[in-house]
C-alpha positions in Angstrom: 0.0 0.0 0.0 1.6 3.3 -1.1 0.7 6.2 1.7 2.9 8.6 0.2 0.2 11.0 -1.5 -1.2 11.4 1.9 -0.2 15.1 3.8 0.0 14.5 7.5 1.6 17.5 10.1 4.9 17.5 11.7 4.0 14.1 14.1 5.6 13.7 17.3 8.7 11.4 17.4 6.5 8.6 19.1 3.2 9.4 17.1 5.3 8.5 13.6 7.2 5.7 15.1 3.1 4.2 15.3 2.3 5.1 12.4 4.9 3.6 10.7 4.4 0.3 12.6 1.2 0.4 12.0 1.5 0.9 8.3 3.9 -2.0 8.3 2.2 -4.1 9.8 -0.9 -3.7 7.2 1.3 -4.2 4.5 2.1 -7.4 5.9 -1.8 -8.2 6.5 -2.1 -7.5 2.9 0.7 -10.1 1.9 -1.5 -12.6 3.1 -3.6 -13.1 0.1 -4.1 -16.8 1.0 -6.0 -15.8 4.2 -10.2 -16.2 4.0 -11.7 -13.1 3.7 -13.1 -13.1 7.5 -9.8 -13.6 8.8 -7.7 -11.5 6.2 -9.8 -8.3 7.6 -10.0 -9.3 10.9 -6.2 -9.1 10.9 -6.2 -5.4 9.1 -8.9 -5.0 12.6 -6.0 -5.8 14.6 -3.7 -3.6 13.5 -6.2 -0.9 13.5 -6.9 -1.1 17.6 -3.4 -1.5 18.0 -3.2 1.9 16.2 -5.9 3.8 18.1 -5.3 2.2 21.4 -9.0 0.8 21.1 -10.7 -2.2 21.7 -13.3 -2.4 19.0 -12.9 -2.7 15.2 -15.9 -3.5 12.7 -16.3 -3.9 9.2 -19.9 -3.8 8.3 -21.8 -4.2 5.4 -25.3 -1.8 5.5 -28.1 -3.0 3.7 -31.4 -0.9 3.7 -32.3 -1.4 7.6 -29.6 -3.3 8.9 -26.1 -3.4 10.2 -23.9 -6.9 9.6 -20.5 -7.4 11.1 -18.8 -8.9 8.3 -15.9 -8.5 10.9 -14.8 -7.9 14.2 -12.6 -7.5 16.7 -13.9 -7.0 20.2 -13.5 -8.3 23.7 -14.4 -12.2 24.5 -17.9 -12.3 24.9 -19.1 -9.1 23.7 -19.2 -9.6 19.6 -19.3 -11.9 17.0 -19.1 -12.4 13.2 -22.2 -11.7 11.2 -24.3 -10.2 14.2 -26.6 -8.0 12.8 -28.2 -4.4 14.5 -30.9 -2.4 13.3 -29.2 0.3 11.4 -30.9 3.2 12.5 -29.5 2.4 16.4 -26.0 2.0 15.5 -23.1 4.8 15.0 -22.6 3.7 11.0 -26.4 5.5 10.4 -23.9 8.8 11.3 -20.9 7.8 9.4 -22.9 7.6 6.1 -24.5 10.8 6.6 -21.3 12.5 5.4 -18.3 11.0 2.8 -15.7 11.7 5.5 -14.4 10.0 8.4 -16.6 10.5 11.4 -13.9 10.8 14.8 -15.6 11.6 18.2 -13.2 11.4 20.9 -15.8 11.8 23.9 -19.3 11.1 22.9 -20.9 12.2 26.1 -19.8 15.9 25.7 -20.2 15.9 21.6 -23.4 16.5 19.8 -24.3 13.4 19.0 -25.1 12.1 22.7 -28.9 12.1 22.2 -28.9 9.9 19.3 -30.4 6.1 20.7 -26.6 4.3 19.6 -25.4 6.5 22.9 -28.2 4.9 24.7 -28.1 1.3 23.0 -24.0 0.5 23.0 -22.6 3.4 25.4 -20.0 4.5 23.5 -18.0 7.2 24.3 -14.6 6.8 21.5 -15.4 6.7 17.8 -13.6 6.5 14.8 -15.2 5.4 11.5 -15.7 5.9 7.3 -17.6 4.8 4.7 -16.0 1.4 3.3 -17.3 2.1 -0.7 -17.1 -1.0 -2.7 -16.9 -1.3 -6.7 -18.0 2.2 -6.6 -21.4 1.9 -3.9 -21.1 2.8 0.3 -21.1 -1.2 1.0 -20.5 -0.7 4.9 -18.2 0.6 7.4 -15.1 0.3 8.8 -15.0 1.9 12.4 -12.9 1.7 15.8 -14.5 2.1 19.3 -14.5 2.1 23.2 -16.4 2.5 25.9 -14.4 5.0 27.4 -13.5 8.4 26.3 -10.2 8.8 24.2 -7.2 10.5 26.3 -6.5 12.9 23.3 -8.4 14.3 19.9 -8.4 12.6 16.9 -5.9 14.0 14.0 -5.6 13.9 10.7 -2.6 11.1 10.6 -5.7 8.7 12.6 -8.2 10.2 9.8 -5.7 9.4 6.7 -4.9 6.2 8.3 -8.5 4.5 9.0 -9.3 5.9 5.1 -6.1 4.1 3.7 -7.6 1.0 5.8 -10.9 1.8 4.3 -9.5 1.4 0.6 -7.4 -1.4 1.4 -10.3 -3.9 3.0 -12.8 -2.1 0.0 -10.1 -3.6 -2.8 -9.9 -6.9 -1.0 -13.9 -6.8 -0.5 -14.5 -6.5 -4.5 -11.4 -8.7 -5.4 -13.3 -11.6 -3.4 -16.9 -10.9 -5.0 -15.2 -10.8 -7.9 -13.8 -14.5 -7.0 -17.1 -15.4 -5.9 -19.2 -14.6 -9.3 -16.3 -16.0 -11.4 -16.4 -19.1 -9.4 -20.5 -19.5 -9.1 -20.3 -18.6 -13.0 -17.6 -21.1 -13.4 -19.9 -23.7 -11.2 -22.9 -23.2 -13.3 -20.9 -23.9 -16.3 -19.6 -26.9 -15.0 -23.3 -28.0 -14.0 -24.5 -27.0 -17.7 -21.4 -29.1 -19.1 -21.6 -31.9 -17.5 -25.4 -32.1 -17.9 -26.8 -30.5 -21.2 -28.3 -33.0 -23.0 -26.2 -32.0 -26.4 -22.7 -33.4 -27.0 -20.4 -30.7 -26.5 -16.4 -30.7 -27.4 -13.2 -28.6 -26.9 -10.2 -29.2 -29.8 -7.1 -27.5 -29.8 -6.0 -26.7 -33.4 -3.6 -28.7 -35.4 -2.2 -26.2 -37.9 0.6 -26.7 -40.9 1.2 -23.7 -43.0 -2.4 -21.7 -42.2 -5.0 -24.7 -42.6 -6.3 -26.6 -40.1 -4.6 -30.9 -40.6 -5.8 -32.0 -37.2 -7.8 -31.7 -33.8 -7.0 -32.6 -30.2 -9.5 -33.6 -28.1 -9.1 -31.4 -25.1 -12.2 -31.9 -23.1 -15.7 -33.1 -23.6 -19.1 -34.1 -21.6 -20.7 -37.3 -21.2 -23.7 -36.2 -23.4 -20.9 -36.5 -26.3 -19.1 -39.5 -25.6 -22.6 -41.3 -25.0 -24.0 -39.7 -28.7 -20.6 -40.7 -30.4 -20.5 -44.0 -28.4 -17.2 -43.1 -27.7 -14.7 -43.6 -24.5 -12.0 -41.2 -23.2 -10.9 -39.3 -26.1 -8.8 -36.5 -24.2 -5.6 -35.4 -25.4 -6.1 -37.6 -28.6 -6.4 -36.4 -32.2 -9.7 -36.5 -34.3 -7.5 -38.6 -37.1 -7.1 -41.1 -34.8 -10.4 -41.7 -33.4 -11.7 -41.3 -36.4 -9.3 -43.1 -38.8 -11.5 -45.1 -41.0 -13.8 -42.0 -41.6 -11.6 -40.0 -44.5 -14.4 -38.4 -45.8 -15.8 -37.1 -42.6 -12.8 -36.0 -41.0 -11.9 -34.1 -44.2 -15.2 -32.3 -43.8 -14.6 -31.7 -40.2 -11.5 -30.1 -40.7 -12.2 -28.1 -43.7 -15.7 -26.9 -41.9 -12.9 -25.9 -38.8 -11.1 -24.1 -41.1 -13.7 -21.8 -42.4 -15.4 -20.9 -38.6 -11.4 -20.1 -37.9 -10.6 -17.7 -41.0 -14.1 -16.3 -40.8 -15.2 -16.2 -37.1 -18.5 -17.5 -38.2 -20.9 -20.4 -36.6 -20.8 -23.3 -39.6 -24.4 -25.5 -38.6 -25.2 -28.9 -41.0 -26.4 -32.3 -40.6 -23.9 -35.4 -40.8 -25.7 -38.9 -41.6 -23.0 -41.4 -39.7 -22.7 -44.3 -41.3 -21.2 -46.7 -38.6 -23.7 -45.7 -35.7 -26.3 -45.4 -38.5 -27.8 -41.7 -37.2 -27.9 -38.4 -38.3 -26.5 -35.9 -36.3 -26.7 -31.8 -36.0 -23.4 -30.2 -35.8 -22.5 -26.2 -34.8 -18.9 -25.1 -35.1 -17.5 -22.4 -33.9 -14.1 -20.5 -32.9 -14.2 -19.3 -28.9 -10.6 -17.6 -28.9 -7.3 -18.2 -31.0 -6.3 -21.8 -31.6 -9.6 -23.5 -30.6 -12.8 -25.1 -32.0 -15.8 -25.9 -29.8 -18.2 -28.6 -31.7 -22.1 -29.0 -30.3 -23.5 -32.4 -31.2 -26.9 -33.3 -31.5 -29.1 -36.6 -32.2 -31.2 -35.5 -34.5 -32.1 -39.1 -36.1 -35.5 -39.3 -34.8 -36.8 -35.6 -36.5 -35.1 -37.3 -39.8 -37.4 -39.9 -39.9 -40.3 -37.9 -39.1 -39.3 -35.4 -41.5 -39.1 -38.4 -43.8 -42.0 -39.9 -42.8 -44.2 -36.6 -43.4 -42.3 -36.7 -46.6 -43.3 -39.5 -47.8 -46.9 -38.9 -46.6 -47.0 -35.9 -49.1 -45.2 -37.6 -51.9 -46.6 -41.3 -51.9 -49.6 -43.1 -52.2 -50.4 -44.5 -48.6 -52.5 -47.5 -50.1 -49.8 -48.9 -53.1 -46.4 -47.1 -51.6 -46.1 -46.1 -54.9 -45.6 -42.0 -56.1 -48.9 -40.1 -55.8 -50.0 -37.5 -58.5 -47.4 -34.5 -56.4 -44.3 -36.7 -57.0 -45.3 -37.9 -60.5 -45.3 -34.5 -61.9 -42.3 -33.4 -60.1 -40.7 -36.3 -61.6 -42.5 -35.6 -65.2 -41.1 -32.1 -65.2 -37.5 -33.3 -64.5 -37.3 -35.8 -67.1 -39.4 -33.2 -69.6 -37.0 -30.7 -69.5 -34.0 -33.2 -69.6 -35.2 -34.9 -72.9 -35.5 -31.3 -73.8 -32.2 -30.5 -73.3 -30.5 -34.1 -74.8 -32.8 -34.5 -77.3 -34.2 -37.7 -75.9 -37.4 -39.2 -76.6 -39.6 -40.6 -73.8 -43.0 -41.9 -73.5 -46.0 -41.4 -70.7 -48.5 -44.2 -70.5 -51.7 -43.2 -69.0 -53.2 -46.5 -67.8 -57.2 -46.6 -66.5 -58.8 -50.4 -65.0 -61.6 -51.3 -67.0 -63.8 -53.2 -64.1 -62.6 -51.6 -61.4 -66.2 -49.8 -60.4 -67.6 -53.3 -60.8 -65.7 -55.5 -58.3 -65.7 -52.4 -56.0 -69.8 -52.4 -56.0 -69.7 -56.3 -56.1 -67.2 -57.4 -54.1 -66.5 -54.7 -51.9 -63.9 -51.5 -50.9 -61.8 -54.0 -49.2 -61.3 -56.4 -52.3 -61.4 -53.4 -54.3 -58.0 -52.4 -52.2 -56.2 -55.7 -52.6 -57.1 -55.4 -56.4 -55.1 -52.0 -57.1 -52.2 -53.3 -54.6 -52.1 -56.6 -56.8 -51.9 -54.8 -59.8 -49.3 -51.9 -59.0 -47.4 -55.2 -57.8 -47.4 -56.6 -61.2 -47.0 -52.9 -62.7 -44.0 -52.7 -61.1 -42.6 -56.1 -62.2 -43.0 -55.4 -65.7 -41.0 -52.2 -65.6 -37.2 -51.6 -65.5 -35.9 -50.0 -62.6 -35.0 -46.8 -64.4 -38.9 -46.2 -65.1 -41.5 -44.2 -62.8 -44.9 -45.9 -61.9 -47.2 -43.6 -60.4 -51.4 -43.8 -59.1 -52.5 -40.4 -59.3 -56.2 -41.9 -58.5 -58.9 -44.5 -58.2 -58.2 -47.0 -60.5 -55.5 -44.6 -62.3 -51.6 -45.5 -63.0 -49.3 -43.3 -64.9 -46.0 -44.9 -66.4 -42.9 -42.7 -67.5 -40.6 -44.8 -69.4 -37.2 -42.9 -69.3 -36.0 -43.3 -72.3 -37.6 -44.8 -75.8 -36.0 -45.0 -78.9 -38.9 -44.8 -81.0 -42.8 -44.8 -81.1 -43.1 -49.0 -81.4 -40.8 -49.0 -78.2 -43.4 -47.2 -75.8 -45.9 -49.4 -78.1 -44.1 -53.1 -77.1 -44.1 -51.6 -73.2 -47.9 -51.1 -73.6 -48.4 -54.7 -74.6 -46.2 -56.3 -72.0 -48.0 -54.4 -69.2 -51.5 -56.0 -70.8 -49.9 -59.5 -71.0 -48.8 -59.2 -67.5 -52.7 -58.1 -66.2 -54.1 -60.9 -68.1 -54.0 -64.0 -65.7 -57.0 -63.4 -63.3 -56.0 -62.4 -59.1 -57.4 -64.2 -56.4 -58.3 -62.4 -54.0 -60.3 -62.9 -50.6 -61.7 -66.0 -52.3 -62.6 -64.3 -55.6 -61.2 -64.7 -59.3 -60.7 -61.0 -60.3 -59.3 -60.1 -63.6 -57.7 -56.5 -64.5 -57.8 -55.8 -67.7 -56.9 -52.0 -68.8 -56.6 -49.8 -71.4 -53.6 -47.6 -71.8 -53.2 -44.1 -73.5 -49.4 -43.6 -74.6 -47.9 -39.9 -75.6 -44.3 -39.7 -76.7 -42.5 -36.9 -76.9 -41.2 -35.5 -78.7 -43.4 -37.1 -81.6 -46.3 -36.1 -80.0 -45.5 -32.7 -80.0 -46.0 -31.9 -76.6 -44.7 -28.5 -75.6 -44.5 -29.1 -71.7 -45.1 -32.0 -69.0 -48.9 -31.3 -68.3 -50.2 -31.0 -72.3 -48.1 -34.4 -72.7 -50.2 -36.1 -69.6 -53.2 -34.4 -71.2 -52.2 -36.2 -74.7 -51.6 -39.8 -73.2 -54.9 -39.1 -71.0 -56.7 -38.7 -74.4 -55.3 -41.7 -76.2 -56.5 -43.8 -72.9 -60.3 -42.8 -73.4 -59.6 -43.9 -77.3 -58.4 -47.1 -75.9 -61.3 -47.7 -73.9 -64.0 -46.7 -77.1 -62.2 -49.3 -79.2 -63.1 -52.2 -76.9 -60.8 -51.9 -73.9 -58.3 -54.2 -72.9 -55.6 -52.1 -75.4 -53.3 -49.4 -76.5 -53.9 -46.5 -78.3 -50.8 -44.0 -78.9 -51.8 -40.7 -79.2 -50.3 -38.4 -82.3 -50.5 -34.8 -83.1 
């Protein structure tokens, strides 16, 4: 503690000779900076009555109404730590009227002898200042007796008990400080060792600016339960991940970017070897480091893909529905547009379907058209689409045709294949249909939906020239 800025008059041989102890000795209180903070300040106490010749030293921390020792010195039996006083009947409610040091040497003679803390304590010495903490009147810090002092307080005892007041104010703050940084470090810990998301510290492996490697430098049991995974600490991610090239490519090049750019990089990772799907966040918390946050997001995949495939397929046949079809028709439209390519569309209608649904039944009906896009499916390659955009309806996109009699030979081996009668639920049920074809680009067709409208066409022609047949439609 540096006293040097402080003015005090020509002291008395033997007044100095105190001071100066007593300054020495509270620069060696303040050495002790492994000392609790009780005890730390009750030694600065103790030097303090050794000063003043007094028996009493406080520091006190105010809050509106009352008055808490944080700490004491006193006689055996009289105080102890974290007593608390009603403020207004205590001495401090006078020290924090003013920003200076309150000294009364005989209280009984002063003007302050009618206030209740005369009546309540009996105090006749006093010596005390505001203790200001981070900036706010936290407390106190006094000296007292119940006797009368034997000579007037000075400004050396004022300058002394405000360099005191500083001191313990620094040491006050320095430990809150301590305190938040430790109950913020605690809740951190809490939150790391129990957050449901995987979460990771690497220290960055760099060769000439890019990022060729991670160390594992800490990580929570949400992430080593997520990655299946033991302890990884102090290993590299090209280790524990050697037979993953791709991934740990991607990993590192991802690090790379979040480093240069001081972004957040956020995507999905489908791992093959646990089989899940997992949400990753990367980001760079200070020089040198990447933190990754892992989460299971498998389950909302297969929901996602499950409402997916609600939209897109047809929940009695699992084939496409009419959505998909012409999502599909409009790809493969514009990319025989663009090769040159033709391909055909066969629009294919039951021919009996309304009358085993009225004879037999919705139930046989059902079975029928999952029978039939069964042996739809059969007769096609895998390269073609089959679609039931409704009822007893089936659209066919055959990929690629070379010519008009090619889409014409697919027509007839779908027929053949419906020939042989079903049995189903007891019955024999045949399903014969007829089948509208539109080529393109012989038909002429200038987008997807006029060539669906075409092969729709040819199907009705089909069906007025006895069912049971083809009929390719032409411009």
């Amino acid at each position: 503690m540096d006293a040097s800025h402080f003015t005090y008059p020509p002291p008395a041989s033997d007044t100095l000779q105190r001071l100066r102890s007593s300054l020495q000795r509270l620069n060696e209180v303040a050495a002790m900076v492994d000392l609790p903070l009780e005890e730390h300040l009750r030694q600065a106490l103790r030097a303090g009555c050794e000063h003043f010749g007094l028996p009493y030293g406080i520091v006190s921390h105010v809050t509106e109404n009352d008055y808490t020792l944080l700490s004491q010195v006193s006689p055996p039996d009289t105080l102890r730590d974290g007593q608390a006083f009603a403020l207004g009947q205590t001495y401090c409610v006078l020290t924090l009227q003013g920003t200076e040091v309150l000294a009364i040497h005989h209280m009984g003679t002063s003007d302050y002898q009618g206030h209740p803390c005369y009546d309540v304590f009996g105090l006749e010495t006093y010596i005390g200042v505001p203790l200001v903490v981070a900036g706010r009147v936290y407390g106190t810090v006094n000296f007292s007796s119940p006797h009368p002092y034997d000579r007037v307080f000075d400004d050396m005892d004022r300058n002394f008990i405000i360099l005191m007041s500083r001191w313990i104010g620094s040491v006050i703050e320095r430990k809150l400080s301590d305190d938040r940084i430790r109950a913020s470090e605690r809740r951190y810990r809490s939150l790391f060792m129990n957050m449901q998301e995987g979460l990771v510290f690497f220290k960055v492996v760099e060769e000439a600016g890019q990022v060729v490697d991670l160390i594992y430098r800490e990580t929570n049991p949400a992430f080593e339960m997520l990655l299946q995974l033991g302890d990884v600490q102090g290993k590299r991610l090209s280790e524990v991940f050697a037979g993953q090239a791709a991934h740990l490519q991607d990993f590192l090049e991802r690090c790379g970017r979040v480093i240069r750019e001081g972004s957040v990089e956020v995507y999905e990772l489908y791992f093959e070897p646990l089989q899940k799907w997992y949400g990753i966040s990367l980001y760079c918390p200070e020089p040198g480091a990447v933190v990754s946050v892992f989460q299971d997001i498998s389950s909302r995949k297969h929901h996602e893909a499950r409402i997916l495939e609600l939209a897109n397929v047809d929940s009695l046949t699992g084939l496409p529905n009419r959505r998909m079809l012409e999502s599909r028709l409009d790809q493969c439209f514009s990319q025989a547009v663009r090769t040159g390519r033709a391909f055909a569309l066969l629009f294919l209608d039951l021919d009996n379907f309304k009358v085993v649904n009225d004879t037999l039944g919705h139930e046989v009906g059902d079975q029928l058209l999952v029978s039939v896009a069964q042996r739809l499916k059969n007769s096609l390659r895998a390269e073609d689409t089959l679609a039931r955009v409704g009822g007893d309806e089936f659209i066919i996109i055959l990929s690629e045709v070379a010519f008009e009699n090619d889409a014409k030979l697919a027509a007839q081996k779908i027929l053949d294949t419906l020939q042989p009668p079903l049995w189903i639920a007891g019955h024999e049920v045949y399903a014969h249909a007829s089948i509208g074809i539109g080529v393109y680009p012989q038909s002429g067709a200038r987008d997807a939906a006029t060539l669906m409208g075409m092969a729709d066409q040819a199907m009705y022609e089909a069906k007025r020239a006895g069912r049971n047949g083809f009929h390719l439609f032409r411009g």
